[in-house]
DSSP file (Angstrom, degrees, kcal/mol; ACC not computed):
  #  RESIDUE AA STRUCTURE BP1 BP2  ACC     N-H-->O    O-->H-N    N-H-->O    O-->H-N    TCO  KAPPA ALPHA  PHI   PSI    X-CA   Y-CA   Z-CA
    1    1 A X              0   0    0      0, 0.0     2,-0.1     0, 0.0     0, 0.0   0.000 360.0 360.0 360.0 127.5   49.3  -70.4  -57.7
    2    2 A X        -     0   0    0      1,-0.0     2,-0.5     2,-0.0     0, 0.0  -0.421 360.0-136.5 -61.4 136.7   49.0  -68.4  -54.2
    3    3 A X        -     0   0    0     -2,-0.1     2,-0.7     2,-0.0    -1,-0.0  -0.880  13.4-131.4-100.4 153.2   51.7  -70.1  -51.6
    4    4 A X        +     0   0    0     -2,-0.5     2,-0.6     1,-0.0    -2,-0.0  -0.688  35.2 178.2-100.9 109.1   50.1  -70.5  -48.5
    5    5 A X        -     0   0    0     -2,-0.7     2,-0.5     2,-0.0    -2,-0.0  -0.750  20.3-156.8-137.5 107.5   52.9  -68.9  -45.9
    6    6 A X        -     0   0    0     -2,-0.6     2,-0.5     1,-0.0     3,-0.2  -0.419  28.0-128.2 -65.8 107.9   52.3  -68.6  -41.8
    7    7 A X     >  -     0   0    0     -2,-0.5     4,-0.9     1,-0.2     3,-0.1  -0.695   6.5-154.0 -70.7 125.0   54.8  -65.6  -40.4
    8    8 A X  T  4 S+     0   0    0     -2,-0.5    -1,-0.2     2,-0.2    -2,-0.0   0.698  92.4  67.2 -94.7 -23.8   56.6  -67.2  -37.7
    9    9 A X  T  4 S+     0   0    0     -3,-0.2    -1,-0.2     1,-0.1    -2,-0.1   0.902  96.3  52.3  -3.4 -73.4   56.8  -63.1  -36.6
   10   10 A X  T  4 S+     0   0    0     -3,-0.1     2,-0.9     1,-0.1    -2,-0.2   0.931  89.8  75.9 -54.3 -73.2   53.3  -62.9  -36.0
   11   11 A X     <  +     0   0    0     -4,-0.9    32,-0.4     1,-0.2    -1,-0.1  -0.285  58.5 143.3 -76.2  93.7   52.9  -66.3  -33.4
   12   12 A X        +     0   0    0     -2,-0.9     2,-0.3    30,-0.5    31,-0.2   0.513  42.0  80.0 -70.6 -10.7   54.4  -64.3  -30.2
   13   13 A X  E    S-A   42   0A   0     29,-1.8    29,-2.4    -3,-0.0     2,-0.8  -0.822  70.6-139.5-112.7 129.2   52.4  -65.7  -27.5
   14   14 A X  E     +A   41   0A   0     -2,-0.3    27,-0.2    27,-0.3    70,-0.2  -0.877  31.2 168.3 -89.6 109.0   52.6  -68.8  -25.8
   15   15 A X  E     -A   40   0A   0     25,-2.2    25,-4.2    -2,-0.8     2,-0.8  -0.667  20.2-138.2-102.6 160.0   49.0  -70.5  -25.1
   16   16 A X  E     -AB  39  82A   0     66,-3.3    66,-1.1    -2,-0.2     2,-0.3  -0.826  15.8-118.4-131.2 118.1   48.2  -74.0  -24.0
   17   17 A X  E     - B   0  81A   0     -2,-0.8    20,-1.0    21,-0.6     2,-0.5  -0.241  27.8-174.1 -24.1  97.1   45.9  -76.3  -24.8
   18   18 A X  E     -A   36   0A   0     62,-1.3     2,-0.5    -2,-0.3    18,-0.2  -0.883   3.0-175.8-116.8 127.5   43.8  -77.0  -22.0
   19   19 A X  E     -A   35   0A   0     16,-4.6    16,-2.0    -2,-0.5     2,-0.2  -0.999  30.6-116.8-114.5 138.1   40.7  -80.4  -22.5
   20   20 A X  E     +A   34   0A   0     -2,-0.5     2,-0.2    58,-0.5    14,-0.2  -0.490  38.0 176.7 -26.6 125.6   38.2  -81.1  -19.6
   21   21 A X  E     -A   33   0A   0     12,-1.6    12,-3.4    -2,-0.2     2,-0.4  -0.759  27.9-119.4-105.4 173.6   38.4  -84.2  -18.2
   22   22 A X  E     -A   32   0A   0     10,-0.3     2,-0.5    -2,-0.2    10,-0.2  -0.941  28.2-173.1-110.5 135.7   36.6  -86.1  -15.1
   23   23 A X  E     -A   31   0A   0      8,-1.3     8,-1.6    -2,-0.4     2,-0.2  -0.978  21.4-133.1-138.1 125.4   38.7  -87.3  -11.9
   24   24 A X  E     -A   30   0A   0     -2,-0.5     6,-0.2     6,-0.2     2,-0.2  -0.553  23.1-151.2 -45.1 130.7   37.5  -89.2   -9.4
   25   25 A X        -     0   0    0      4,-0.8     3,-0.4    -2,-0.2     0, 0.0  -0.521  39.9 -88.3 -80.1-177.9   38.4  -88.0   -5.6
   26   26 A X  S    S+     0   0    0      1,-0.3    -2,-0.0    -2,-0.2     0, 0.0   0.540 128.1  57.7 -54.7 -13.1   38.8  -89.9   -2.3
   27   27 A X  S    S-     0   0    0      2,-0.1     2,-2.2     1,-0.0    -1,-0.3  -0.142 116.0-115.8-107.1  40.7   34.7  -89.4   -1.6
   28   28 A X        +     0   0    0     -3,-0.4    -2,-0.1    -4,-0.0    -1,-0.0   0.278  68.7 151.2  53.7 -10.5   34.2  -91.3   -5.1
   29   29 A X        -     0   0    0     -2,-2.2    -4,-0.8     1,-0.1     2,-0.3  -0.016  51.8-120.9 -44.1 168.4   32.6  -87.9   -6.2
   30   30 A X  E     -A   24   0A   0     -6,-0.2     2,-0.3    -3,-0.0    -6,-0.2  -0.721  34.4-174.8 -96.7  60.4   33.0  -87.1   -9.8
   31   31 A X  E     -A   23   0A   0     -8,-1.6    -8,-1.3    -2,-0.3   -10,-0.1  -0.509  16.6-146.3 -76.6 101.6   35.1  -83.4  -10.5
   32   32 A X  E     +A   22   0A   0     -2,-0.3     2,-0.3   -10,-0.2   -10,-0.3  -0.307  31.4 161.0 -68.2 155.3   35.5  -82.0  -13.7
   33   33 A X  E     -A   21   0A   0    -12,-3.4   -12,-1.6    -2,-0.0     2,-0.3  -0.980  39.7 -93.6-162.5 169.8   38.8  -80.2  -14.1
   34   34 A X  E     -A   20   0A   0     81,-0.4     2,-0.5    -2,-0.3   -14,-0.3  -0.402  27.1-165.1 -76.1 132.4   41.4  -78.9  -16.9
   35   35 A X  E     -A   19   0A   0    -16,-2.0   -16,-4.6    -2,-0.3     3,-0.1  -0.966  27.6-126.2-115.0 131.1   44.7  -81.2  -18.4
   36   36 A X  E     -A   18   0A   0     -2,-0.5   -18,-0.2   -18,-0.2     3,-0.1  -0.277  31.9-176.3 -55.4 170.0   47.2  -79.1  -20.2
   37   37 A X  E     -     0   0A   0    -20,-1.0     2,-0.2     1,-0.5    -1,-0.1   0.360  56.9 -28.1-126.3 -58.3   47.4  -81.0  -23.6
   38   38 A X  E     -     0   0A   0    -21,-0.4     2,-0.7    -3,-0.1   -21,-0.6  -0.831  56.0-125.3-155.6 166.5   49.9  -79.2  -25.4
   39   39 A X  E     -A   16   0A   0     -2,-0.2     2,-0.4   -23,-0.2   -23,-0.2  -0.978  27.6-175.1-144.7 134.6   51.5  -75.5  -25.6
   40   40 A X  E     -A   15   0A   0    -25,-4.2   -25,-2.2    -2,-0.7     2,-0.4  -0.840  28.2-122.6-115.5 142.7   51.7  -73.6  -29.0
   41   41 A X  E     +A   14   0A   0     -2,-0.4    28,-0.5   -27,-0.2     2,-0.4  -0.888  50.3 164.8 -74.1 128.7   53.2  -70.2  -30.1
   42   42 A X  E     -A   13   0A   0    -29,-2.4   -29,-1.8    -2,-0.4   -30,-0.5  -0.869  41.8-102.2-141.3 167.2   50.4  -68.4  -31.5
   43   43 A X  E     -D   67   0B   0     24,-1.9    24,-1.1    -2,-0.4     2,-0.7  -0.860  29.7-158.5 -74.3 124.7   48.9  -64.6  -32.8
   44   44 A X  E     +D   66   0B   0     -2,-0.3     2,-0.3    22,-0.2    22,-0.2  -0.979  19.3 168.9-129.0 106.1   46.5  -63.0  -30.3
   45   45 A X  E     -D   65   0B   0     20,-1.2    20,-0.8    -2,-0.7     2,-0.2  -0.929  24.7-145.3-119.6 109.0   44.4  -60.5  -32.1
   46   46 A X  E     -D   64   0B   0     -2,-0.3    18,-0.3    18,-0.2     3,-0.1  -0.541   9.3-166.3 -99.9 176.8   41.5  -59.2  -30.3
   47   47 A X  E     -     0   0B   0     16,-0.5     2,-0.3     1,-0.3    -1,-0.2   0.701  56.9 -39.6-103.4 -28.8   38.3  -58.4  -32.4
   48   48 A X  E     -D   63   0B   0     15,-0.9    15,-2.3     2,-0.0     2,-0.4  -0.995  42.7-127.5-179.7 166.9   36.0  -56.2  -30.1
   49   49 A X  E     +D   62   0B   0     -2,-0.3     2,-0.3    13,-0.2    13,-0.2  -0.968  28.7 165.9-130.3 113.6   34.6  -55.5  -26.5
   50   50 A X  E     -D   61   0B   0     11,-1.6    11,-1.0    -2,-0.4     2,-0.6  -0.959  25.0-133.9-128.4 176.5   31.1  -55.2  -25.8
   51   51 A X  E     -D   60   0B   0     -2,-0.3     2,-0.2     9,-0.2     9,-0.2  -0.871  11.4-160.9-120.0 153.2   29.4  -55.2  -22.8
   52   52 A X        -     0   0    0      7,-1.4    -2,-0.0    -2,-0.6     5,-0.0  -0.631   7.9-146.9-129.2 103.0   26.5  -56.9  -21.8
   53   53 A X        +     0   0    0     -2,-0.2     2,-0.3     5,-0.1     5,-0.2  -0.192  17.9 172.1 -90.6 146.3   24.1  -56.3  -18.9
   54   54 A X        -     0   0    0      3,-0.6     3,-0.2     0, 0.0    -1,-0.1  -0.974  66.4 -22.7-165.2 110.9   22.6  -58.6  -17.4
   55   55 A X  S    S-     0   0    0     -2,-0.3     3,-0.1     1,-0.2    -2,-0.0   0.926 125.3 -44.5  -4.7  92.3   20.6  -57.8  -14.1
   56   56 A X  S    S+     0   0    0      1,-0.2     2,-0.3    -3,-0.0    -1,-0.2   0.869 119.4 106.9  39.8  54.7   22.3  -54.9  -13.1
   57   57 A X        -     0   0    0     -3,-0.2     2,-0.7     2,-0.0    -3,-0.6  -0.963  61.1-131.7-141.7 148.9   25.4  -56.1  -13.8
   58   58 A X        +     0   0    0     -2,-0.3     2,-0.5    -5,-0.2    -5,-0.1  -0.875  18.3 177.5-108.8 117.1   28.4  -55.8  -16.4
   59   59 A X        -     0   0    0     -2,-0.7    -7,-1.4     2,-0.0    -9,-0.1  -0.767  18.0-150.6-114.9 103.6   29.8  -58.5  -17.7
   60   60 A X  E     -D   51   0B   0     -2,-0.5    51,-0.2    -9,-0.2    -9,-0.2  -0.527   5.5-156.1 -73.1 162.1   32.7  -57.6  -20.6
   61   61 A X  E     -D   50   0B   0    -11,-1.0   -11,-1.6    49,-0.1     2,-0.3  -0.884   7.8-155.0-157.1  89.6   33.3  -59.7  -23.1
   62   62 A X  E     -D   49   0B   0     -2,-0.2    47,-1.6   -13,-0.2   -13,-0.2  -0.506  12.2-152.0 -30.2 108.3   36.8  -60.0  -25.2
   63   63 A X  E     -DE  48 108B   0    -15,-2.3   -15,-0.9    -2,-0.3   -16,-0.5  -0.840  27.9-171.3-101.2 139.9   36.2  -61.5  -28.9
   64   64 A X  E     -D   46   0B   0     43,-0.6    43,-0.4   -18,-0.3     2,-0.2  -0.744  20.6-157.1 -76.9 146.4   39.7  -63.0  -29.5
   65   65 A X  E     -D   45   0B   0    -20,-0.8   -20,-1.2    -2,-0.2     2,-0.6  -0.722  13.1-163.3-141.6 127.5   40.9  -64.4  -32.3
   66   66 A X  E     -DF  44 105B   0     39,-3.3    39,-1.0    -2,-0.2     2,-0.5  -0.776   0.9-163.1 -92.0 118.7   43.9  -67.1  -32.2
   67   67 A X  E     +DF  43 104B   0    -24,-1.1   -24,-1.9    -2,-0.6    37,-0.2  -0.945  19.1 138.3-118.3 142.4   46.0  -68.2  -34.6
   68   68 A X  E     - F   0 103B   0     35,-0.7    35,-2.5    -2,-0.5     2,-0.5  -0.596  46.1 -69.3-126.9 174.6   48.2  -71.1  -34.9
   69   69 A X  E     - F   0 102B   0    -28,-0.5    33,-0.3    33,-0.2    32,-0.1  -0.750  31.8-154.8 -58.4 110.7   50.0  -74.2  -36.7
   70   70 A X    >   +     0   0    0     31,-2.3     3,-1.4    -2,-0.5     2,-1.2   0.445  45.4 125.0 -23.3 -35.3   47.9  -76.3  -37.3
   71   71 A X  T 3  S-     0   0    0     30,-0.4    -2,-0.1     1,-0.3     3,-0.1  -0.526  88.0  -5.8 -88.8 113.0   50.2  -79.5  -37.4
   72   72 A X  T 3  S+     0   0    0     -2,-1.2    -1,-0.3     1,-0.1     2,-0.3   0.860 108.3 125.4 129.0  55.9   49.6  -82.5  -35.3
   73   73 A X    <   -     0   0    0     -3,-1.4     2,-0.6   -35,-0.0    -1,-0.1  -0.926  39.9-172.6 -75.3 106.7   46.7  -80.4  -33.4
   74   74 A X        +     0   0    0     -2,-0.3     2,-0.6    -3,-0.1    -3,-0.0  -0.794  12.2 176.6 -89.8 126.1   43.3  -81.1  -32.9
   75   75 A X        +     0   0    0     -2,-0.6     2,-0.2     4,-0.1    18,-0.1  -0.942   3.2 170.9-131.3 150.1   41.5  -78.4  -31.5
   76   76 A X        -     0   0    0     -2,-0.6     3,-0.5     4,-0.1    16,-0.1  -0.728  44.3 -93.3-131.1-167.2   37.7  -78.4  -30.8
   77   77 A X  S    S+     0   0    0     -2,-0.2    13,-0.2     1,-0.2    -1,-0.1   0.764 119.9  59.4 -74.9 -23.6   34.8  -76.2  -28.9
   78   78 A X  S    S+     0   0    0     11,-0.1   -58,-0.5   -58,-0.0    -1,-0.2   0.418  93.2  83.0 -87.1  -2.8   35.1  -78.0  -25.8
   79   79 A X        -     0   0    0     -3,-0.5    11,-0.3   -60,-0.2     2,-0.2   0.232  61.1-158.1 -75.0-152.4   38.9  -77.1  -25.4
   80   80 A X        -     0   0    0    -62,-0.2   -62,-1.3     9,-0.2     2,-0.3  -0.705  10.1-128.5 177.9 172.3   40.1  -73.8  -23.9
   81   81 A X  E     -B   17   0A   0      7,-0.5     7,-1.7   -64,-0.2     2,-0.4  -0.985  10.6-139.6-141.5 145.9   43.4  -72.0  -24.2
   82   82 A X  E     -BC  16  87A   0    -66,-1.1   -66,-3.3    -2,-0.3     2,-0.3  -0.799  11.3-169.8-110.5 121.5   45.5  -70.7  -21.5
   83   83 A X  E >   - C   0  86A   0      3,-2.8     3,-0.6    -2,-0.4     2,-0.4  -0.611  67.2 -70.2-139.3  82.9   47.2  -67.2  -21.9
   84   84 A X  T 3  S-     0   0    0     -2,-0.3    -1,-0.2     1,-0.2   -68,-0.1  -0.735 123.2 -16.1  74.5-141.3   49.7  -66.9  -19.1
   85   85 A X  T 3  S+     0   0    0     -2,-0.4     2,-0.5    -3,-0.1    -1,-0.2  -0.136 118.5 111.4-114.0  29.2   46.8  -66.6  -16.4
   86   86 A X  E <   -C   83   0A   0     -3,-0.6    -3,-2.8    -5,-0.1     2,-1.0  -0.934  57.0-135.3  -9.2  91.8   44.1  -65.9  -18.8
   87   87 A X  E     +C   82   0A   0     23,-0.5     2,-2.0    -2,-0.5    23,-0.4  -0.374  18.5 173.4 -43.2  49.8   41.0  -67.8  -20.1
   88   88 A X        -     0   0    0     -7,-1.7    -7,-0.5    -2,-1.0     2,-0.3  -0.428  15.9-157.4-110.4 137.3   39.5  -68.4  -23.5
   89   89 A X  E     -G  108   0B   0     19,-3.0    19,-1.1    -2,-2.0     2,-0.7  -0.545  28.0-120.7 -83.1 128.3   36.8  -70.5  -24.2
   90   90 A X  E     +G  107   0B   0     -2,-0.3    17,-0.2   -11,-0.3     3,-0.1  -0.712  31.4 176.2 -76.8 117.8   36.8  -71.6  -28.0
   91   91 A X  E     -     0   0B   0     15,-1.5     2,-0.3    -2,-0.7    16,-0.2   0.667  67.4  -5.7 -84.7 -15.4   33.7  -70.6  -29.7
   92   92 A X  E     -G  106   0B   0     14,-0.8    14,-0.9    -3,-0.2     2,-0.5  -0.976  58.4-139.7-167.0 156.6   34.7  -71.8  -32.9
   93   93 A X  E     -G  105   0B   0     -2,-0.3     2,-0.6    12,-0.2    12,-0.3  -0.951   9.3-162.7-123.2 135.9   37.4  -73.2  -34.8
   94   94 A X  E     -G  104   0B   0     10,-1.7    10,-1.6    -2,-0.5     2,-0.9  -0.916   8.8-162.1-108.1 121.9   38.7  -72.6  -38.5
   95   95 A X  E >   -G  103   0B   0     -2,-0.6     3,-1.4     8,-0.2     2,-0.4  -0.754  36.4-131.2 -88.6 118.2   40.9  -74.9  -40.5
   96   96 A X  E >  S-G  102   0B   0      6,-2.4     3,-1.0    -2,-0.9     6,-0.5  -0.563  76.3 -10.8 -67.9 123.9   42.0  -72.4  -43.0
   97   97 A X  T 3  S-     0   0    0     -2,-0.4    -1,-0.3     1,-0.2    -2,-0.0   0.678 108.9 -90.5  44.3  30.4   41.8  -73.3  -46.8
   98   98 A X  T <  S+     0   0    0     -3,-1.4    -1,-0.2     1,-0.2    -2,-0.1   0.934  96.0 133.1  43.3  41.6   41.1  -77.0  -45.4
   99   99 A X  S <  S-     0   0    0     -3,-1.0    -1,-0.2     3,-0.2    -2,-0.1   0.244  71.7-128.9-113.6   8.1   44.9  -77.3  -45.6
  100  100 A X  S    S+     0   0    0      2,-0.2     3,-0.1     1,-0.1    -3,-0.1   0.625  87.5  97.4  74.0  16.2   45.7  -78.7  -42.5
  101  101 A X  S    S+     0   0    0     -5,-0.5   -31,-2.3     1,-0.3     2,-0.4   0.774  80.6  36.3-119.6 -50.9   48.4  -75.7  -42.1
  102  102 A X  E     -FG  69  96B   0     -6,-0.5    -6,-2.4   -33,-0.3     2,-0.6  -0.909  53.8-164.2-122.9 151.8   46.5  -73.2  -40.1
  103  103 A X  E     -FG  68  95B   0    -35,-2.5   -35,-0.7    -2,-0.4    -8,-0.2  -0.665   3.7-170.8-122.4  93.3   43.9  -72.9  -37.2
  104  104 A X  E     -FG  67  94B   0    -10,-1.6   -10,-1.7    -2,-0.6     2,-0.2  -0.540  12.2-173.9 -60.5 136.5   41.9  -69.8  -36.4
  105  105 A X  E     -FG  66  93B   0    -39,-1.0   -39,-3.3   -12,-0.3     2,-0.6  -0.891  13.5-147.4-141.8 115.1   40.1  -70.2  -33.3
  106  106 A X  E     + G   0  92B   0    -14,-0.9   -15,-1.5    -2,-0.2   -14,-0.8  -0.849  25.6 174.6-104.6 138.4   37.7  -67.6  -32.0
  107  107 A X  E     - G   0  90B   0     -2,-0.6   -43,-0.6   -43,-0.4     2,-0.3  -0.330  29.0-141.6-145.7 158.0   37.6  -67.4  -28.6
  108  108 A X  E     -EG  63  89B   0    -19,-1.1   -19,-3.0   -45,-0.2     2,-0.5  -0.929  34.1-120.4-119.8 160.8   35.7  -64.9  -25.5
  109  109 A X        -     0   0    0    -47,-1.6     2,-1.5    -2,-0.3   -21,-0.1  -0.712  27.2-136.7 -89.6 137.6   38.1  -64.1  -22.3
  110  110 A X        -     0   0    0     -2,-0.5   -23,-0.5   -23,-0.4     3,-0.3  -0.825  13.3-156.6-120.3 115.3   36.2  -65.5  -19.6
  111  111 A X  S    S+     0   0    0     -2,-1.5    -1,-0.2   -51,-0.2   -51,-0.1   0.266  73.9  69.6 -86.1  14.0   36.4  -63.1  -17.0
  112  112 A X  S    S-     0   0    0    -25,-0.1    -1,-0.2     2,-0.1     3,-0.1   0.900  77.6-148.6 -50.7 -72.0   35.7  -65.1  -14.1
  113  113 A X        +     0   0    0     -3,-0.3     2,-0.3     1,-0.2    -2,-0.1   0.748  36.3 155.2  75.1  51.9   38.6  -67.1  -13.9
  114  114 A X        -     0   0    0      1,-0.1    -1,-0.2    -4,-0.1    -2,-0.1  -0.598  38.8-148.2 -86.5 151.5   37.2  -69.8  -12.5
  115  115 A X              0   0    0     -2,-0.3   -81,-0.4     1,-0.2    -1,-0.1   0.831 360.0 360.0-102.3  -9.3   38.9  -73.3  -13.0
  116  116 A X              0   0    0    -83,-0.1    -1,-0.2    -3,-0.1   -84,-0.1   0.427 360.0 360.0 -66.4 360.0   35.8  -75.3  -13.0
């Protein structure tokens, strides 16, 4: 039987856990905006660059992929992760061997940097 073993090596990077929420301001308006959740050591491996044009413009686009521990984390597509001043948007998440031990998330850098 394989044992299933995470190199504590590997996660160098500190990211955070960022979820959307809504806050009311003083004009009663409705804002969305980011709440840290949580901050993990993780692996930041990226997969590719391509670009894509888009009226006469270039927009690159980082494929990340992060991995972390898994325990006592929920992480979904509507999250984000925060890397030092750095953006990625989760496109997807994998619980690896449905063991509840590790979580692959692949991610684009959103090169905006917008906080909304």
């Amino acid at each position: 039987m394989k044992r299933y073993v995470i190199n504590a090596g590997r996660l160098r990077q500190k990211v955070t856990v960022q979820k959307r929420t809504e806050k009311q301001n003083r004009d009663g308006d409705v804002q969305g905006c980011w709440v840290d959740q949580e901050t993990r050591r993780a692996a930041i491996l990226p997969l590719s660059g391509n670009e894509v044009f888009e009226s006469d413009q270039t927009d690159a686009r980082l494929k990340l992929r992060v991995v972390m521990r898994a325990q006592g984390l929920t992480l979904t597509e509507d999250m984000r992760l925060k890397y030092g001043t750095r953006i990625l948007n989760i496109t997807s998440v994998m619980n690896i061997e449905e063991r509840g031990r590790k979580i692959v998330a692949m991610c684009t850098e959103d090169t905006t940097n917008e906080d909304g």
